[in-house]
Rosetta silent file (secondary structure, phi, psi, omega in degrees, C-alpha in Angstrom):
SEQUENCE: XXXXXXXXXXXXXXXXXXXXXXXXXXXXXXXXXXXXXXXXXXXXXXXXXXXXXXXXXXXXXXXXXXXXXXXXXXXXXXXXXXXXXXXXXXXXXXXXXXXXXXXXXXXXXXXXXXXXXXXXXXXXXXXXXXXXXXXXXXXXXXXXXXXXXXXXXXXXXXXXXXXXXXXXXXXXXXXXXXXXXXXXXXXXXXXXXXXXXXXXXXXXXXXXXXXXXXXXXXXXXXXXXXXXXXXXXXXXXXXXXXXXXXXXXXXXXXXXXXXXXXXXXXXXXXXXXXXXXXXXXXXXXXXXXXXXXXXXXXXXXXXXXXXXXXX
SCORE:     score description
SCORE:     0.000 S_00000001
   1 L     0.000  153.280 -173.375   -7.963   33.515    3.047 S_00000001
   2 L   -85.747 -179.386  175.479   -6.071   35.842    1.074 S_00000001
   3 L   -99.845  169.271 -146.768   -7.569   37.205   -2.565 S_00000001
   4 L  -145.437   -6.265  160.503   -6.553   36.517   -5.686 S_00000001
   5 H     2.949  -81.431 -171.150   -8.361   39.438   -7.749 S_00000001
   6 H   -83.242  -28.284  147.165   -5.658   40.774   -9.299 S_00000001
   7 H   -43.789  -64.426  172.606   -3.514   37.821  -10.649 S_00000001
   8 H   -20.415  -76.099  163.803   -7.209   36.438  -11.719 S_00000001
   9 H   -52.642  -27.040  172.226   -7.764   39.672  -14.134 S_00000001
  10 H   -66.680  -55.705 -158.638   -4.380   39.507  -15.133 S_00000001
  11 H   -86.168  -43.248  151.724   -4.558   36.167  -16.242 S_00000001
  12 H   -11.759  -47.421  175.047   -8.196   36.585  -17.722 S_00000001
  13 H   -83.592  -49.995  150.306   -6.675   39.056  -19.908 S_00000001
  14 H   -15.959  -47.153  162.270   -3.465   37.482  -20.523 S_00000001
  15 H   -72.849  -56.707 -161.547   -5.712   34.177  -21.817 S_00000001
  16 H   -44.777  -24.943  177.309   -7.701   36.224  -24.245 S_00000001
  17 L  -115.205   30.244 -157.297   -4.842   36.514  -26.514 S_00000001
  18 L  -174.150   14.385 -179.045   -3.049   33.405  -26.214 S_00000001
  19 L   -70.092  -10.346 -154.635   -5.780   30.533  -25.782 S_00000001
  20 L  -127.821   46.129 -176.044   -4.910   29.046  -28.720 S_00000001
  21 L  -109.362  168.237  170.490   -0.874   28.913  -27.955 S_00000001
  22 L   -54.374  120.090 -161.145    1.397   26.195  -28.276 S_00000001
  23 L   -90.840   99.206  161.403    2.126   23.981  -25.145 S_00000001
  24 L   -15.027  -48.820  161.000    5.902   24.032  -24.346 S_00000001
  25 L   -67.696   55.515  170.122    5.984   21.206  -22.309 S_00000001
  26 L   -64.029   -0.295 -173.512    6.973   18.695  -24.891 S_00000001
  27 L   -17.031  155.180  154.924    9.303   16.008  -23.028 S_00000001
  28 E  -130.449  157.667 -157.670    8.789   13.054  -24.963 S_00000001
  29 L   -88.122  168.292 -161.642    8.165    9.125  -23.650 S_00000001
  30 L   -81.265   11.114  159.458   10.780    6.707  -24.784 S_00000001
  31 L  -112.328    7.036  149.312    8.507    6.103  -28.492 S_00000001
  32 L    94.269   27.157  170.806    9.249    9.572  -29.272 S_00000001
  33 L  -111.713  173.364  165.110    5.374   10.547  -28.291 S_00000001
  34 E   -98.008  131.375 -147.098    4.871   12.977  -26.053 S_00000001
  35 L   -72.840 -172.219 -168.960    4.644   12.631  -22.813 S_00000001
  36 E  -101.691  158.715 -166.471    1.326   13.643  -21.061 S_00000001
  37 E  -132.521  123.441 -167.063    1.901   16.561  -18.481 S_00000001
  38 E  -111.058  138.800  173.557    0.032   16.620  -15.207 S_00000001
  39 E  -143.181  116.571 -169.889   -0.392   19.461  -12.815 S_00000001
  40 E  -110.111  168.879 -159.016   -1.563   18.821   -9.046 S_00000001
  41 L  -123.344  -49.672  165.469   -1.900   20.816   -6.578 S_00000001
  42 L  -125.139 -164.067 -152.164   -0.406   20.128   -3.063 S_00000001
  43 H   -73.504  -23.621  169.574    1.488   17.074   -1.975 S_00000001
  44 H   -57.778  -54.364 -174.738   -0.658   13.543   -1.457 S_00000001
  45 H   -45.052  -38.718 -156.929   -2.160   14.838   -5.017 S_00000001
  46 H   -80.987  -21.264 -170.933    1.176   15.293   -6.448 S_00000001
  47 H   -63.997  -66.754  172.191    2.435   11.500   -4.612 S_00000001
  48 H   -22.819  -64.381 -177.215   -0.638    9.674   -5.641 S_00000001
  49 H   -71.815  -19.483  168.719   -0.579   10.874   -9.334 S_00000001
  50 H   -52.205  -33.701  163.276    3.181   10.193   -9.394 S_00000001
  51 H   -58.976  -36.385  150.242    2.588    6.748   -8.355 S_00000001
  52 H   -66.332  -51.251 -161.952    0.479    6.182  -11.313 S_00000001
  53 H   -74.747  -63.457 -167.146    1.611    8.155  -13.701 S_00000001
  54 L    66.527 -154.559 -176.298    5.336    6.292  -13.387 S_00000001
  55 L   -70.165   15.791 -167.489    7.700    7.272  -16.585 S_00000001
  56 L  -116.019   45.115  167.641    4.735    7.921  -18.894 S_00000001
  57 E   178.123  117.423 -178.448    4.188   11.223  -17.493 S_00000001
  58 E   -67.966  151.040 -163.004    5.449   14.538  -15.892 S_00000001
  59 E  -133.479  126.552  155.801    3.599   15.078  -12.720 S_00000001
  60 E   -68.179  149.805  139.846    3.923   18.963  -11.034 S_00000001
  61 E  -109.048   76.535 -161.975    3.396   20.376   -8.181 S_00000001
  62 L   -35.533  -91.995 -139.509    1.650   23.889   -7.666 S_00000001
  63 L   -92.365  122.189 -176.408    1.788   24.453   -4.195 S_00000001
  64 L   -62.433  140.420  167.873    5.148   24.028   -2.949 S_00000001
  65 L   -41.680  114.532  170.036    6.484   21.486    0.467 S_00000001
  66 L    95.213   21.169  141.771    6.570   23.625    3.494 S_00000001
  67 L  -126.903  127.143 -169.881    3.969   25.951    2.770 S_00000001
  68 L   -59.696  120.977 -144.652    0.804   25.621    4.692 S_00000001
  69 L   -95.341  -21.749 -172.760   -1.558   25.110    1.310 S_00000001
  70 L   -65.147  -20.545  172.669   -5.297   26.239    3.299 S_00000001
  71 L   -79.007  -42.873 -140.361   -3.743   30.315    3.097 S_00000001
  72 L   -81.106  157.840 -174.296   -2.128   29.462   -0.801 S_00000001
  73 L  -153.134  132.563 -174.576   -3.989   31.085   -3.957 S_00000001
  74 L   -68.022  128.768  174.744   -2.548   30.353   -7.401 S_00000001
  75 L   -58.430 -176.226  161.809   -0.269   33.346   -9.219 S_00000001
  76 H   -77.350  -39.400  168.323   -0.734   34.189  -12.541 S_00000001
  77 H   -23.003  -73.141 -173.975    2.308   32.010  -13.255 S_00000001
  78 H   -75.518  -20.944  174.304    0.059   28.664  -11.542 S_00000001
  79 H   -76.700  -38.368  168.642   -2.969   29.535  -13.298 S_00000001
  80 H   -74.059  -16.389  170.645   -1.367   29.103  -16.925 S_00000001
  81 H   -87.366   -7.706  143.502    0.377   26.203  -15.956 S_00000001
  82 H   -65.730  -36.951  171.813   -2.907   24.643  -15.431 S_00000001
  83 H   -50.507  -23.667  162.293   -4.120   26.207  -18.481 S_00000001
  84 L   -64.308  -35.429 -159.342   -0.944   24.368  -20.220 S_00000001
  85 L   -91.003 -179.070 -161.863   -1.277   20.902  -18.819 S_00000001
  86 L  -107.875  -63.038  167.964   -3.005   17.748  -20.066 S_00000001
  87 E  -113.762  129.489  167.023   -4.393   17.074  -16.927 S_00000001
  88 E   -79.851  140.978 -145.917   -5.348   18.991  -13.645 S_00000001
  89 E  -166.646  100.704  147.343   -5.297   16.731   -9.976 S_00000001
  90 E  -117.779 -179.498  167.806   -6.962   18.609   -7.391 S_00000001
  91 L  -105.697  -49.107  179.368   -8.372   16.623   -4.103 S_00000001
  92 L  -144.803  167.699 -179.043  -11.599   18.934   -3.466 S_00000001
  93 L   -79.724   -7.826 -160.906  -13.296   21.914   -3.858 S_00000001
  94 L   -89.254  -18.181 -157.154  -13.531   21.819    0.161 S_00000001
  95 L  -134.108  -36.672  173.761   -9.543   22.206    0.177 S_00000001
  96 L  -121.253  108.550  162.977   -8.408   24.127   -2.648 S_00000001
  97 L   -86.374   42.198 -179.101  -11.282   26.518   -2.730 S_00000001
  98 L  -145.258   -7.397  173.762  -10.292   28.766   -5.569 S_00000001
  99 H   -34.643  -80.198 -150.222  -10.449   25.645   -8.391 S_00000001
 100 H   -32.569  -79.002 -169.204  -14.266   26.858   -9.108 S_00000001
 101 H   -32.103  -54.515 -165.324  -13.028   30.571   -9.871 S_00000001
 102 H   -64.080  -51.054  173.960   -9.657   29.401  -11.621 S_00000001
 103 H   -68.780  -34.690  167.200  -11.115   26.535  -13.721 S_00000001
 104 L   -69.988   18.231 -159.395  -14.017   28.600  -14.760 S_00000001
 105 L  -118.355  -10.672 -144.178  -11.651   31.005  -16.139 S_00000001
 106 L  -124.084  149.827  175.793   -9.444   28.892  -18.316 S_00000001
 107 L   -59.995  112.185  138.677  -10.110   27.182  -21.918 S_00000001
 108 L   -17.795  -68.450 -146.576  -11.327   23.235  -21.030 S_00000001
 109 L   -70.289  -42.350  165.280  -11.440   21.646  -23.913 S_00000001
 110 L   -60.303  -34.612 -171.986   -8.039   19.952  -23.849 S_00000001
 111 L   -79.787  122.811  158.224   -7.680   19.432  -19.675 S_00000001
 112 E   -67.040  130.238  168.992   -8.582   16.624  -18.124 S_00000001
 113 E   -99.147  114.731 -170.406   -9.976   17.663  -14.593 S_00000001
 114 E  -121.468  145.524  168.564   -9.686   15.174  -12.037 S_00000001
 115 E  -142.145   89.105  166.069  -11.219   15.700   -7.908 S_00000001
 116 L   -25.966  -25.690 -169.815   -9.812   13.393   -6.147 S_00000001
 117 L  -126.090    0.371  160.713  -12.508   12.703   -3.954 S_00000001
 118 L   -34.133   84.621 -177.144  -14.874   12.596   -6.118 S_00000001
 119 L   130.929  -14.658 -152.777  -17.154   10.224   -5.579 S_00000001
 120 L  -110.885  116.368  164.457  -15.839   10.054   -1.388 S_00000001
 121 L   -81.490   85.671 -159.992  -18.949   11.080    1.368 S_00000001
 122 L   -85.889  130.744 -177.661  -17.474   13.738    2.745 S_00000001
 123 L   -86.719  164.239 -166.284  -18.451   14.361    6.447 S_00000001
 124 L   -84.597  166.747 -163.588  -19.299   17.858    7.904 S_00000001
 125 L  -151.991  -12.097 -156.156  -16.318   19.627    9.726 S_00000001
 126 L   -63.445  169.508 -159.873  -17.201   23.298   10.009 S_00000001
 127 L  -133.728  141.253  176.367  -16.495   24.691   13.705 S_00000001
 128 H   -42.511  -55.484  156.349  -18.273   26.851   16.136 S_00000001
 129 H   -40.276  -24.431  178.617  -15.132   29.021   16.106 S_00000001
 130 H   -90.657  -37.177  159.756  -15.061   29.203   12.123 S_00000001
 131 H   -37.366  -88.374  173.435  -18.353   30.212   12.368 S_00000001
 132 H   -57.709  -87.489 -161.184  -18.555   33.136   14.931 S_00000001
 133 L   -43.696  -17.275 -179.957  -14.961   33.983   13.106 S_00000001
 134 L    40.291   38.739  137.034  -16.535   33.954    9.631 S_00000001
 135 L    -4.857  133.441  129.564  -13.567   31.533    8.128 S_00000001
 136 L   -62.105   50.532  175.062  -13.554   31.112    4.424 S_00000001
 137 L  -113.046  174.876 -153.075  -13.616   27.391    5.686 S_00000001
 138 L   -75.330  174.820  176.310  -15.371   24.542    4.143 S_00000001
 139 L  -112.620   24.780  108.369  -18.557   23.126    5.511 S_00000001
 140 L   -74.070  123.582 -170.370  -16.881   19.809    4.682 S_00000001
 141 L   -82.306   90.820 -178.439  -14.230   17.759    6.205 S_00000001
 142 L   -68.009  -13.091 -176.950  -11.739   17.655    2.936 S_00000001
 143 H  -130.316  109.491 -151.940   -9.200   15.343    4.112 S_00000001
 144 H   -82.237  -28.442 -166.789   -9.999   11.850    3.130 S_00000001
 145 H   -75.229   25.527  164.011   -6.320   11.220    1.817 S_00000001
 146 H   -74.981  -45.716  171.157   -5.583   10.606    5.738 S_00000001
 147 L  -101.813  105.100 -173.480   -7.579    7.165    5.816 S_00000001
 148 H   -38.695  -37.399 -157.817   -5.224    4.593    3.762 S_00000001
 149 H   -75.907  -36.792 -164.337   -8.851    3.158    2.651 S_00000001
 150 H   -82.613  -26.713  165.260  -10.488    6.409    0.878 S_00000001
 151 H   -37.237  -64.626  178.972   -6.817    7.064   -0.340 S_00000001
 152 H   -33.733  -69.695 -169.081   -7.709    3.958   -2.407 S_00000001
 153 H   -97.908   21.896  160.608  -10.319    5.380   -4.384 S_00000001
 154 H   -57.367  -63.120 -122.496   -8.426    8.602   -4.239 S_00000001
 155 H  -114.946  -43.628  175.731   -5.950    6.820   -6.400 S_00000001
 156 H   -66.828  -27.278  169.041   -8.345    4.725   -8.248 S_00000001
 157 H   -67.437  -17.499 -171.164  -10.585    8.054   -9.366 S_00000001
 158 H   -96.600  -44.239  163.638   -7.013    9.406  -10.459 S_00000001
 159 H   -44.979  -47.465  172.041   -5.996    5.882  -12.377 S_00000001
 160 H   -55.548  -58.446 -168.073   -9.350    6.091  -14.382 S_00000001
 161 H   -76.698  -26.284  165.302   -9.231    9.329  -15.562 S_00000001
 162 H   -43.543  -58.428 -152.133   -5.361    9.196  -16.427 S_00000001
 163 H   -82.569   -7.444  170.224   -6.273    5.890  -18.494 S_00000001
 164 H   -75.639  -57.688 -177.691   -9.014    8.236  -20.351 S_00000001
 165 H   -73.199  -22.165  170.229   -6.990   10.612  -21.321 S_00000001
 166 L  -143.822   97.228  165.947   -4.074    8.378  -22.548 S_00000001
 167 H   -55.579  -26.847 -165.944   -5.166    5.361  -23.486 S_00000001
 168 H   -88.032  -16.319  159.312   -2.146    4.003  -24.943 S_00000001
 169 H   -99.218   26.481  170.850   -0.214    3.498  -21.443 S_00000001
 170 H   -30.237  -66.367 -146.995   -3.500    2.025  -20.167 S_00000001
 171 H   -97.214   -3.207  160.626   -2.338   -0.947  -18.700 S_00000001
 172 H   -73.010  -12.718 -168.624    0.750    0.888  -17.268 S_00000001
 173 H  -113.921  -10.953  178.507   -1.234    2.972  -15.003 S_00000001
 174 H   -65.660  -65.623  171.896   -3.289    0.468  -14.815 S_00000001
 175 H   -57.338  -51.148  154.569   -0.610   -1.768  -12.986 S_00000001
 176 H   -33.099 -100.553 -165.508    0.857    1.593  -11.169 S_00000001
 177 H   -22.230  -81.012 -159.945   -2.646    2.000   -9.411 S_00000001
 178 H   -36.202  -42.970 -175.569   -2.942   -2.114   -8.800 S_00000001
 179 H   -71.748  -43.203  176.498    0.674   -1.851   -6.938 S_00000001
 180 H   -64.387  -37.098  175.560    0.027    1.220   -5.110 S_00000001
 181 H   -81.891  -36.794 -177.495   -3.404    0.254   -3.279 S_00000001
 182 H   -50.757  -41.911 -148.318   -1.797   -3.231   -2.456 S_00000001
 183 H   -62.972  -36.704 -103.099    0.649   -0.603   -0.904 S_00000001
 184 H  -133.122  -49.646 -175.378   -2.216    1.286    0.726 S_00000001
 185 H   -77.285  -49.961  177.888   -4.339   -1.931    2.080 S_00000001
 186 H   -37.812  -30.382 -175.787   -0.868   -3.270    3.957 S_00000001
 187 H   -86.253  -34.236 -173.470   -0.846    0.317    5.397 S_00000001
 188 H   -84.244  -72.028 -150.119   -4.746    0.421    6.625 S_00000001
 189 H   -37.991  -77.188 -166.505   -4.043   -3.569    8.257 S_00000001
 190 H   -60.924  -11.930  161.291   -1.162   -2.219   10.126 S_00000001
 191 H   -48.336  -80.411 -168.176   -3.719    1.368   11.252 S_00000001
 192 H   -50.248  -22.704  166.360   -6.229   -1.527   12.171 S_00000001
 193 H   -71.146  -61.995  162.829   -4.021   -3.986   13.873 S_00000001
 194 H   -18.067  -99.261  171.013   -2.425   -1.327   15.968 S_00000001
 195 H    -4.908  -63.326 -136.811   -5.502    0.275   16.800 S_00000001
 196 H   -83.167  -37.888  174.315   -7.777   -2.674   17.499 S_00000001
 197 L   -78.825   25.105 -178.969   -4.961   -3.349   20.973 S_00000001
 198 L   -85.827  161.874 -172.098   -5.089    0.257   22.020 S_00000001
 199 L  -117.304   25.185  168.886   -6.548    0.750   25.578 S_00000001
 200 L   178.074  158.470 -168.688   -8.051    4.131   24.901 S_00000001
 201 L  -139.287   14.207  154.159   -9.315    5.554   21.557 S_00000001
 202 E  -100.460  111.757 -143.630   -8.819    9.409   22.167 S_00000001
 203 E  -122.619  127.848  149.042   -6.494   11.766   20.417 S_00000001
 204 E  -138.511  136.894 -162.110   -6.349   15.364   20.709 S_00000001
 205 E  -110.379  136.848  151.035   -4.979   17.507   17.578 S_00000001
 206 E   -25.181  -79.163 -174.562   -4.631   21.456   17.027 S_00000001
 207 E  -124.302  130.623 -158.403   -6.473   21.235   13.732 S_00000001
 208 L   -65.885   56.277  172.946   -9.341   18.929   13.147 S_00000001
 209 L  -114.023   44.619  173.915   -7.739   17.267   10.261 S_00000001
 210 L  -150.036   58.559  163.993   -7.593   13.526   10.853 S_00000001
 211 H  -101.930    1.780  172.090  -11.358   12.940   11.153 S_00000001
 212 H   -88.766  -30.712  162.258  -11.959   10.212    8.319 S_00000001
 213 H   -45.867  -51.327 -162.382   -9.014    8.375   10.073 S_00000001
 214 H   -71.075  -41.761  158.400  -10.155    8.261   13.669 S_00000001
 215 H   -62.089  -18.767  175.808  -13.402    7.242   12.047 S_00000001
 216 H   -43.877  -62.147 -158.840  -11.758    4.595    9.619 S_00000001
 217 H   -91.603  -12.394  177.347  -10.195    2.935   13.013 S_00000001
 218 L    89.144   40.094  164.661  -12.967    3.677   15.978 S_00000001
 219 L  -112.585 -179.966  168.354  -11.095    6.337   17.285 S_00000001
 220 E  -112.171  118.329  160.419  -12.220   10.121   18.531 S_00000001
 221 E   -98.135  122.136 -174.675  -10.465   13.016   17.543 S_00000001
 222 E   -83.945  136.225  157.252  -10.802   15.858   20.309 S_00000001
 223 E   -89.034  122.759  174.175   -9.774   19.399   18.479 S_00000001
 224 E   -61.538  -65.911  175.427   -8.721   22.267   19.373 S_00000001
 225 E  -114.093  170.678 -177.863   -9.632   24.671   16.378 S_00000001
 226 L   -64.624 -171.826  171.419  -11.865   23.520   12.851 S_00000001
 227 L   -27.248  -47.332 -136.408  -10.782   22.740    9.818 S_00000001
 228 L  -120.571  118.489  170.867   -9.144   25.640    8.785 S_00000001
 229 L   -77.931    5.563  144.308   -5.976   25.768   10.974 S_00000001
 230 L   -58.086  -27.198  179.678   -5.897   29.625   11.575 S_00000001
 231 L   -90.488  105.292  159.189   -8.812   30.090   13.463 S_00000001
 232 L   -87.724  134.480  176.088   -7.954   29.794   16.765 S_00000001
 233 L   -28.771  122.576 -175.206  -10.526   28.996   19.831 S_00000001
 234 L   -75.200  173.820 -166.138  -11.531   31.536   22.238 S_00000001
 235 H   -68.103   10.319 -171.181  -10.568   31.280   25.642 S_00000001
 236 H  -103.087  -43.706 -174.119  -14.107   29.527   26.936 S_00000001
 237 H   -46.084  -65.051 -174.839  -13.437   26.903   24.113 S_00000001
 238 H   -46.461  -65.845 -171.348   -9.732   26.467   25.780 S_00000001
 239 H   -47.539  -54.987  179.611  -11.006   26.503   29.225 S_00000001
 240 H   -58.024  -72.676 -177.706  -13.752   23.683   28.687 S_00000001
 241 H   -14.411  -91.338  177.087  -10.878   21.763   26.608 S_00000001
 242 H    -4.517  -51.705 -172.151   -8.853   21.975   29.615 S_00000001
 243 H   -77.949  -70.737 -165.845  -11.497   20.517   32.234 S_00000001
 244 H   -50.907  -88.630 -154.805  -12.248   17.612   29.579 S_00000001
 245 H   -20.678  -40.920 -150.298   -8.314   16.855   28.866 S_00000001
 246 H   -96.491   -8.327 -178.870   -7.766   16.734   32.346 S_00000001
 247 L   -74.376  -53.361  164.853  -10.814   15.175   33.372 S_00000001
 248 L   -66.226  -10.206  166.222   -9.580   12.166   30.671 S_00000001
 249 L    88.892   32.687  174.368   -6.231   12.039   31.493 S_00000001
 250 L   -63.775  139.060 -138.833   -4.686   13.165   28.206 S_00000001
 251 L  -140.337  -25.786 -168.494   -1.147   13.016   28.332 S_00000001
 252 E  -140.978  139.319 -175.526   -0.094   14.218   24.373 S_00000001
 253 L  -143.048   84.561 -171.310   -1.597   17.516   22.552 S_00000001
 254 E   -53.214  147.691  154.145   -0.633   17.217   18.759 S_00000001
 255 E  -106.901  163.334  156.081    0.258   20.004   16.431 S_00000001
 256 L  -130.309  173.567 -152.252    1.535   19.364   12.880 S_00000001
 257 L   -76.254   20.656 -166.827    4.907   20.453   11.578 S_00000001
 258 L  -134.967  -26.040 -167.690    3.425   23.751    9.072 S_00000001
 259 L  -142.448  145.243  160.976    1.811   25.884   11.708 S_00000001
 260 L   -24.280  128.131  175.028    2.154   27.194   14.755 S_00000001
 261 L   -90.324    8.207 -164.125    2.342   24.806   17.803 S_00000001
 262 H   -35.180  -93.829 -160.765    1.254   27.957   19.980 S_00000001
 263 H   -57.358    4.192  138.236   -2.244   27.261   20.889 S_00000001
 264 H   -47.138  -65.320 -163.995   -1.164   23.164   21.420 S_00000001
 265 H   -73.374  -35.557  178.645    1.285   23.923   23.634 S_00000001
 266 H   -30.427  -48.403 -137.877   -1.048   26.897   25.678 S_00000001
 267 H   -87.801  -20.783 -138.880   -3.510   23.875   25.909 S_00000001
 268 H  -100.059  -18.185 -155.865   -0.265   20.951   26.752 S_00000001
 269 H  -104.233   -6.263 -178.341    1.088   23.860   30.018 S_00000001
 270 H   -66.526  -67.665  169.328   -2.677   24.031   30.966 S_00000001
 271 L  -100.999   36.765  173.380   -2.629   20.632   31.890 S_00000001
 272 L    90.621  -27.211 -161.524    0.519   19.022   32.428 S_00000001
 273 L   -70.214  179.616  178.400    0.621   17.534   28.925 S_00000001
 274 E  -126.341  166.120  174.948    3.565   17.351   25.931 S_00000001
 275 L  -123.202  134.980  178.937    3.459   18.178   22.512 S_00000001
 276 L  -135.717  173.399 -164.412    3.854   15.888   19.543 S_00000001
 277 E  -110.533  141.233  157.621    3.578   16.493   15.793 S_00000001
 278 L  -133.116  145.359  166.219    0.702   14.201   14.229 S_00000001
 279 L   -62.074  113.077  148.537    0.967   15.092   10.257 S_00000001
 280 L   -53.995  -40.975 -170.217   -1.865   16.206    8.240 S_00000001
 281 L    78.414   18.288  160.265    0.258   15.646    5.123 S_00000001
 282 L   -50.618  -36.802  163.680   -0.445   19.066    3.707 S_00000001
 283 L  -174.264 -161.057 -165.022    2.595   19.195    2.380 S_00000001
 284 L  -122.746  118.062  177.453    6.333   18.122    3.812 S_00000001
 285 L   -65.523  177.084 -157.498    8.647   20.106    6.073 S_00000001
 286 H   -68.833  -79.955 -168.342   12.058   21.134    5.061 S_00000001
 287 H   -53.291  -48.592 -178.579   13.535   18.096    7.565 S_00000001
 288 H   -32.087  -51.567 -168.513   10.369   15.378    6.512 S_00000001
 289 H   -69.107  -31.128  170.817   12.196   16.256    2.836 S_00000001
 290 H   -55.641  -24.350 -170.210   15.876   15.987    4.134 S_00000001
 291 L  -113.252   16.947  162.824   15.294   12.491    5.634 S_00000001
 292 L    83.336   24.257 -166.287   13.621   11.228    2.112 S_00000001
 293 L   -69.603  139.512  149.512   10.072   10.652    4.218 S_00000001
 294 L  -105.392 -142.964 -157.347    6.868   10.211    1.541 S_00000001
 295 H   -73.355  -50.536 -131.605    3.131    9.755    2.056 S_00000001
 296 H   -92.072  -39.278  173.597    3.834    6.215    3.576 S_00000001
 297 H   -85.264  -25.031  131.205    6.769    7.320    6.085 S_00000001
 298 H   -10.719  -86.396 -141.747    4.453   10.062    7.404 S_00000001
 299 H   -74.728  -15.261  168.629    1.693    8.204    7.874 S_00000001
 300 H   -59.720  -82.320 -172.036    4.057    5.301    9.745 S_00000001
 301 H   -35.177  -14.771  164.614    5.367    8.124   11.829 S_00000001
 302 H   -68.047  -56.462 -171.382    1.424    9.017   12.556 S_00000001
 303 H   -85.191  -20.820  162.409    0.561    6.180   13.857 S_00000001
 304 H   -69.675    6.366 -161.931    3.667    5.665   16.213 S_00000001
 305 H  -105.087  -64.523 -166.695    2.958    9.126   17.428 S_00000001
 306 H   -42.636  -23.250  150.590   -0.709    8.313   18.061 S_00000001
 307 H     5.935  -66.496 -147.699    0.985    5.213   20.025 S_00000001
 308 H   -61.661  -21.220  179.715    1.696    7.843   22.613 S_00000001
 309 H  -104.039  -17.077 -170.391   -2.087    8.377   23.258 S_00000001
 310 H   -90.670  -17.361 -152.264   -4.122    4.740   22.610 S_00000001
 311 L  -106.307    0.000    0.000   -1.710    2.487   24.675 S_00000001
């Protein structure tokens, strides 16, 4: 990952003289209060709190749609606009690994801090390849907002603390949340209906991000590289892959739509196979945003893709 040093001392000094400034962001809610101003960091965080939040709050987004967020490290710029905000929305420490530094740097005592997954048994993820390659990547499998069910108390750890910090739209976010997980269990039924008629339960993806799904539904996700979708496999990895795909008859070799399809497709001409995008939902490509898609029209478009391998 890259470093972040030198914005980091910049803004370290930059705060010393200015901890005690005036927040800017004043919009105000339609009783003339102000409204509360949330800043999240890539895109399920930014859907999720949006979804809550409704009008009685501005909701941000750090790291901008269409940039792969496991390389991004916060400016000087995004570190005072946490320092600014009412509340902070990360999902883990596993996935935006620079919170600890960044939050330890910045005055507290007004910001709410919310981790999404707090509270979420996060399974191990790290990779042989990540390893030997000496990754920055997590020793934790960070992405739980994938399975419709832990999304639930994604959205319910983000409802709570919202209704902490502004009490006085309680039962608005309250009612947000209640609409959105109804949203969220209709979406895990139709995972689990699919699913439960599939005639095979093996998927293989680029980067090993959809492993609380496959477990949600009783499927296996085979991977090409860890966690961290830069580290690619060496060729002994590839080779065994190969023998297994073809030994199972895999037919589809996923990528998602942020990263290279390279080492997908190497693995799709090895054996005869195609390439299909399955979404992590790291953030949204340029066309996902052109055709209006959210978290929900994604994750439809996931599971017809996954169609291509279970039927």
């Amino acid at each position: 990952m890259k470093k972040f040093a030198c914005p980091f001392i910049i803004f370290v000094l930059l705060l010393s003289g200015c901890t005690n400034a005036v927040k800017t962001n004043g919009e105000k809610a339609s009783d003339g209060t102000k409204k509360l101003q949330i800043v999240t960091t890539f895109y399920p965080m930014y859907y999720f709190a949006q979804k809550v939040a409704g009008n009685s709050a501005n909701v941000e987004l750090l790291i901008p749609n269409g940039v792969e967020p496991h390389d991004w490290e916060p400016s000087t710029k995004d570190m005072e606009k946490i320092q600014d905000a009412d509340v902070f929305i990360y999902n883990s420490r596993y996935f935006e690994t620079w919170t600890d530094k960044v939050l330890s740097s910045i005055d507290q005592s007004n910001l709410k801090i919310i981790e999404a997954s707090k509270g979420i048994n996060l399974i191990n993820g790290i990779s042989e390849e990540e390893e030997n390659q000496k990754a920055s990547a997590s020793s934790k499998d960070p992405h739980v907002w994938l399975s419709p069910v832990l999304a639930e108390q994604e959205v319910e750890n983000i409802a709570q603390a919202l209704e902490q910090k502004d009490p006085k739209n309680k039962e608005k976010y309250e009612k947000n949340a209640s609409a959105f997980k109804s949203q969220l269990v209709d979406l895990d039924h139709l995972y689990k209906e699919t699913i439960d008629k599939a005639k095979k339960k093996e998927f293989v993806t680029q980067h090993a991000a959809f492993g609380y799904l496959a477990k949600q539904y009783g499927l296996t996700q085979i991977s090409i590289a860890g966690l961290s979708p830069d580290v690619e496999p060496t060729l002994g990895k590839l080779a065994e892959l190969a023998d297994l795909t073809k030994k199972k008859n895999i037919k589809i070799i996923y990528f998602e739509g942020l990263t290279s399809s390279k080492v997908a497709q190497t693995l799709a001409n090895e054996i005869g196979a195609k390439t299909e995008v399955l979404n992590p939902l790291e953030g949204l490509t340029k066309d996902e945003q052109e055709k209006g898609l959210d978290y929900f029209g994604v994750m439809k478009k996931n599971l017809e893709a996954l169609k291509l391998s279970i039927d």
